[in-house]
SEMAR-242681 format. One record per residue (C-alpha): residue number from 1; residue in three letters; chain; y negated, z, x negated. Coordinates in steps of 0.02 Angstrom, whole numbers, plus 32768, in hexadecimal, padded with zeros to 4 digits. Layout:
# residues N
REC  resi  resn  chain    py    pz    px
REC   NUM   Ala      A     Y     Z     X
...
# end
This chain:
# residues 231
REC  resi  resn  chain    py    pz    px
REC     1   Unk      A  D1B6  3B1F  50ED
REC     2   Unk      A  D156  3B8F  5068
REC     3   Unk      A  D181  3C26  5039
REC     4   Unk      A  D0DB  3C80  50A7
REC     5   Unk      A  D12C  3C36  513B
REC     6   Unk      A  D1DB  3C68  5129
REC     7   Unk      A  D190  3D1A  512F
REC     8   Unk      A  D161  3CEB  51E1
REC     9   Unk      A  D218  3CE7  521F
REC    10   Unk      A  D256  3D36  52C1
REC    11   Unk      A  D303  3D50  5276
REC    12   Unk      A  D34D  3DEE  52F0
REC    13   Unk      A  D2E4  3DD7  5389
REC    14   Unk      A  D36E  3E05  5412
REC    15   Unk      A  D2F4  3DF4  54B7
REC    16   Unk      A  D2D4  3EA4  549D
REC    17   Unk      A  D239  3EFE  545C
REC    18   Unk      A  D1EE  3F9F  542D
REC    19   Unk      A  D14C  3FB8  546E
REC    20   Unk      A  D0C3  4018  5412
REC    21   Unk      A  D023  4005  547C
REC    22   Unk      A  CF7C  3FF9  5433
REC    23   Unk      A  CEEB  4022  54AF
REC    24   Unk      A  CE5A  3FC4  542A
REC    25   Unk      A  CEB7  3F3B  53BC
REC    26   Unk      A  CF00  3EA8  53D9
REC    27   Unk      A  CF7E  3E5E  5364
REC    28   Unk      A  CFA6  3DB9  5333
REC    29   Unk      A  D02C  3D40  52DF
REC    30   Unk      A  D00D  3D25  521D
REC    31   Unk      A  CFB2  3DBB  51E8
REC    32   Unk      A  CFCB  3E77  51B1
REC    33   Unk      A  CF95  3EFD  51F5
REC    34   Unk      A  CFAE  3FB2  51B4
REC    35   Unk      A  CFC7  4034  5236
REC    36   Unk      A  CFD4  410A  523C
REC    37   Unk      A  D05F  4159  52AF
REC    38   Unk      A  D056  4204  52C9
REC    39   Unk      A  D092  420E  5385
REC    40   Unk      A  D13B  4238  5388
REC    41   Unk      A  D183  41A2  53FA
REC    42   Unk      A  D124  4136  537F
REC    43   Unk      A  D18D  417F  52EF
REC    44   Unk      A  D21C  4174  5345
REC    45   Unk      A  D216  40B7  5378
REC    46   Unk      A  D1F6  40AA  52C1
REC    47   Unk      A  D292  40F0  5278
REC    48   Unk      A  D2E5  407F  52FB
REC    49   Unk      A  D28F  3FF7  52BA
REC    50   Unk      A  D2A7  4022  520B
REC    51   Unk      A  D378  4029  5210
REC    52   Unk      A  D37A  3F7F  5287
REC    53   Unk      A  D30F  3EED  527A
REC    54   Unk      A  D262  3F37  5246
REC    55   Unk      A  D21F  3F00  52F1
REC    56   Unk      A  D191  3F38  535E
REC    57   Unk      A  D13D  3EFB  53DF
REC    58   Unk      A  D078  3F11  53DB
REC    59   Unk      A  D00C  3EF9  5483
REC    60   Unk      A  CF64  3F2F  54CE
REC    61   Unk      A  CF5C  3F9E  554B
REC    62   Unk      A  CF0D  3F71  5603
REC    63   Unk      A  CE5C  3FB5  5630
REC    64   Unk      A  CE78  4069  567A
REC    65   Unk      A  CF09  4095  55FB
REC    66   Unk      A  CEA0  4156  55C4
REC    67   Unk      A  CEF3  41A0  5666
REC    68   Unk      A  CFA2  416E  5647
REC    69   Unk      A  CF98  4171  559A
REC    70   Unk      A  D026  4200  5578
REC    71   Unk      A  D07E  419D  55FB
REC    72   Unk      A  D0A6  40D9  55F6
REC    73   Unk      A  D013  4087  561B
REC    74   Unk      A  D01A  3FCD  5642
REC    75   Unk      A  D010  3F51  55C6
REC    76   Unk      A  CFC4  3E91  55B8
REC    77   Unk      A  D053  3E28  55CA
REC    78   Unk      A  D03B  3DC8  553D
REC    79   Unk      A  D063  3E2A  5480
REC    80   Unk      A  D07F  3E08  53C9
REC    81   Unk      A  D136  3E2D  538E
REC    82   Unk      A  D125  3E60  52D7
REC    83   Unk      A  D1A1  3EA6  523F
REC    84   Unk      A  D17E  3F47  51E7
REC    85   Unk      A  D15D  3EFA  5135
REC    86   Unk      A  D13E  3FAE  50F6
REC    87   Unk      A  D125  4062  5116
REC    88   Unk      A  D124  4105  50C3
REC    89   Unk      A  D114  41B1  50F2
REC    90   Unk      A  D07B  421B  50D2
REC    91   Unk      A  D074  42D7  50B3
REC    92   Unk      A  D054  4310  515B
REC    93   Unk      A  D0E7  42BE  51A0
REC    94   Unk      A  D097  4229  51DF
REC    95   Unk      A  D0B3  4167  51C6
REC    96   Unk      A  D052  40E5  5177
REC    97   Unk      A  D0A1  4039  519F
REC    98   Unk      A  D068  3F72  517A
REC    99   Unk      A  D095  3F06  5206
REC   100   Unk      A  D0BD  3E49  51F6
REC   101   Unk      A  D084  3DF0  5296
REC   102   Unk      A  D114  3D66  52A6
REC   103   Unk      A  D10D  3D18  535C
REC   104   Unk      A  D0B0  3D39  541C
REC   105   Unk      A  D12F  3D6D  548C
REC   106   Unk      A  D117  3D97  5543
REC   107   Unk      A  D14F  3E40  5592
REC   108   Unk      A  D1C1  3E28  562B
REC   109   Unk      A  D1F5  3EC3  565A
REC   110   Unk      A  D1E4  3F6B  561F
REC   111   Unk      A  D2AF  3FBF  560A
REC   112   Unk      A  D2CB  4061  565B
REC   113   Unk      A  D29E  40F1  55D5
REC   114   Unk      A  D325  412A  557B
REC   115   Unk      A  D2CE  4150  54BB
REC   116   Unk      A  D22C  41A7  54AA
REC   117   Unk      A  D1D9  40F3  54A8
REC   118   Unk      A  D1CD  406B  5515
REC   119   Unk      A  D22C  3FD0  5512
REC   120   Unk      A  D20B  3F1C  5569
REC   121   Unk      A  D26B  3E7E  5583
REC   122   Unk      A  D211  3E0A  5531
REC   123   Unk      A  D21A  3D41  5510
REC   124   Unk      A  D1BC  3CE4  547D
REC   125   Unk      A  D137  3C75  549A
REC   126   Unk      A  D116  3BCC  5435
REC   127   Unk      A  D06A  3B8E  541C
REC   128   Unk      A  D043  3AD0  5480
REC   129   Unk      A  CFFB  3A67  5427
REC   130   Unk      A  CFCC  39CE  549E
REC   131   Unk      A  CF51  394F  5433
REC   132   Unk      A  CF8A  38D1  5399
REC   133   Unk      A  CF8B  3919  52EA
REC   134   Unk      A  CF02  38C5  52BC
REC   135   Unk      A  CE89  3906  5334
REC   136   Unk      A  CED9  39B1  530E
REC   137   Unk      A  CEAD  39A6  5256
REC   138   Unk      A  CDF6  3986  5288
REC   139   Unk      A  CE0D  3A1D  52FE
REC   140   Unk      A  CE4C  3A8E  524F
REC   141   Unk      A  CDCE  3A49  5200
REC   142   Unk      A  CD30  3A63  526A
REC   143   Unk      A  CD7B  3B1E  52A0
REC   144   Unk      A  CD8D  3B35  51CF
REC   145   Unk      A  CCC9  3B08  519E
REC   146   Unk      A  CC89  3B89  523C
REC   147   Unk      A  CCD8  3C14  5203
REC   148   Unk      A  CCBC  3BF6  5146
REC   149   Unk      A  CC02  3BF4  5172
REC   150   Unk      A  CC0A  3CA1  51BC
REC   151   Unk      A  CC6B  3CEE  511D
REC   152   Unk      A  CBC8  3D24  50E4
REC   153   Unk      A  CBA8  3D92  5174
REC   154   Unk      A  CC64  3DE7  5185
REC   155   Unk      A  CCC8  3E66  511F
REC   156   Unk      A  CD46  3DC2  50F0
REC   157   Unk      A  CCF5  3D84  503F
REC   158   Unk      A  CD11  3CB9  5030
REC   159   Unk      A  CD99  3CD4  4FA6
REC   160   Unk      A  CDEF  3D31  5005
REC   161   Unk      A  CDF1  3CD8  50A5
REC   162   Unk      A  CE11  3C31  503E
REC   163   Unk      A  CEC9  3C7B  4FF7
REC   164   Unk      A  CEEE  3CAF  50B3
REC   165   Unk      A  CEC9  3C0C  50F9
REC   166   Unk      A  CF21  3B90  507F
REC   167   Unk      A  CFB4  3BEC  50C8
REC   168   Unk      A  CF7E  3BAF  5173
REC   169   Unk      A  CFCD  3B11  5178
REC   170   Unk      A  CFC3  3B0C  522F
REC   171   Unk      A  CF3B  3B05  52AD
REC   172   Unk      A  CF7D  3B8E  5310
REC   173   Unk      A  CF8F  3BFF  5264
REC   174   Unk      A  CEE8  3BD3  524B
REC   175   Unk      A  CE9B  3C1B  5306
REC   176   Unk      A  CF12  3CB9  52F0
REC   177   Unk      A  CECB  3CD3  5251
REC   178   Unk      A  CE19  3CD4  5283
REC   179   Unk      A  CE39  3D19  531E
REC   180   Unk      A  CE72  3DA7  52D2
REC   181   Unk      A  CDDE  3DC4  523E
REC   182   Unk      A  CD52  3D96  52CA
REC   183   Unk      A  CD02  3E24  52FC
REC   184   Unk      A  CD0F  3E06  53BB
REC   185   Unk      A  CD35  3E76  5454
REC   186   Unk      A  CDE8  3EA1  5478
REC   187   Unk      A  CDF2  3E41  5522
REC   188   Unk      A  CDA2  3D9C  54C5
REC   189   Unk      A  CE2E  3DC0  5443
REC   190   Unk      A  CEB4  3DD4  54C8
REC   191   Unk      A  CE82  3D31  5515
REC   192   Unk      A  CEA5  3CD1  547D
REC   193   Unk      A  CF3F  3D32  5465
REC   194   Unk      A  CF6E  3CFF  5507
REC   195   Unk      A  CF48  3C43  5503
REC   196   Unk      A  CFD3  3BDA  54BB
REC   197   Unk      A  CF72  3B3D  54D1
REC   198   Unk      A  CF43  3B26  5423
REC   199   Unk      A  CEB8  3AB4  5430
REC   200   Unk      A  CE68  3B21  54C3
REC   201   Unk      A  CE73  3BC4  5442
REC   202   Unk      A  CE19  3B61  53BA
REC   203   Unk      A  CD92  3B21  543E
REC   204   Unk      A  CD81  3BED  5471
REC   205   Unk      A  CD6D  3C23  53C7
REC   206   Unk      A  CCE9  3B92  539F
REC   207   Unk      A  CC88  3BD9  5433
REC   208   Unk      A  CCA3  3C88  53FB
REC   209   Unk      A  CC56  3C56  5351
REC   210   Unk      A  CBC8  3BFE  53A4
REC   211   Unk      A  CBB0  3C9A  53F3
REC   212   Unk      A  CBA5  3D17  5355
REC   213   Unk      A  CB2E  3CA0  52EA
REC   214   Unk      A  CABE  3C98  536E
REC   215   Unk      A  CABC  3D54  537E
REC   216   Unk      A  CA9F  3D4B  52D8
REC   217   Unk      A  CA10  3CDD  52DE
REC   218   Unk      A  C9C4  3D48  5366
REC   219   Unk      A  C9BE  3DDB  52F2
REC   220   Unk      A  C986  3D84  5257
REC   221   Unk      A  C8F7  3D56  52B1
REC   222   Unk      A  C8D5  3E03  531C
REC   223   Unk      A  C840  3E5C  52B7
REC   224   Unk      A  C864  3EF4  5268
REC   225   Unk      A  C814  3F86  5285
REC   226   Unk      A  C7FC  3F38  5332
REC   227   Unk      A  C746  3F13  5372
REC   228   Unk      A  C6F8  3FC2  53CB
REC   229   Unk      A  C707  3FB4  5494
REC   230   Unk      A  C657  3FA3  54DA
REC   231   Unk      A  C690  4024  5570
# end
């Protein structure tokens, strides 16, 4: 196991998470993603996170979360359990944190409220990967050459996208990491999140690809300024 995988571990997961909802982003396993806390239940779950395992739990929030929003509005089931790799404290007395996304777990129950924020039972989730490992590596492969043919149209430059992937030594690394850069609607993103079935999340994002460059194409060809109406 290399050392960019080891970083990956799960080591303190008791069954028990800390929740911080996110109403627009869905996270994933294998990548980082910086985050601001200013709410005080979000400071406080991380100073319990901070002097215990450096574990949160990140998940999207269901459609219809602005009216309960100061309230506990109902999450997807299915989340990203990450570790706080850093964080420091700005001026104002806020929080900027990096968070490692390690595994998916799914929320079970939410516990009854007894800290400013919410906590779930929660159980990890392992990806399925049902086909031979040869037809896998074609899989890798194909799902590799479609994105690096879009690099030229997303913030991601090739170099940089090339030192992320050689750490993706799985298929499932791979989708997660894609999934994650893509620029895609949160329910599309929460779909793949959701689907353990490896093969069927590569076979999503392929489709999701096919989907951009051909928006793409439709704009590269759409005539600017456009033609005057004859009404």
């Amino acid at each position: 196991m290399n050392r960019g995988v080891m970083a990956f571990e799960i080591e303190g997961f008791s069954g028990i998470v800390r929740l911080f909802p996110l109403p627009n982003l869905v996270m994933f396993p294998h990548v980082m993603q910086p985050l601001h806390l200013f709410e005080p239940r979000y400071m406080a779950m991380l100073e319990s996170a901070v002097r215990s395992d450096r574990l949160i739990a990140m998940g999207l929030l269901k459609p219809g979360w602005e009216n309960y929003y100061e309230g506990r509005p109902t999450p997807h089931p299915m989340a990203c359990l990450g570790r706080v790799a850093a964080h420091n404290k700005t001026e104002d007395n806020r929080f900027n944190i990096l968070v490692m996304g390690l595994r998916r777990i799914r929320l079970i129950e939410e516990l009854n409220p007894t800290k400013p924020y919410r906590e779930f039972l929660a159980e990890l989730c392992e990806d399925n990967y049902p086909l031979p490992e040869k037809d896998l590596a074609c899989l890798h492969n194909n799902l590799l050459l479609q994105f690096k043919s879009l690099l030229p149209q997303l913030p991601m430059d090739v170099e940089q996208f090339e030192q992320v992937a050689s750490h993706a030594d799985s298929l499932g690394m791979l989708t997660d990491v894609i999934s994650y850069t893509l620029n895609l609607e949160v329910e599309v993103k929460e779909e793949l999140l959701t689907e353990l079935n490896v093969i069927r999340r590569a076979e999503k994002l392929l489709r999701q690809m096919e989907l951009i460059r051909r928006e793409m194409d439709i704009k590269e060809r759409s005539p600017f300024p456009p033609e005057f109406s004859l009404n």
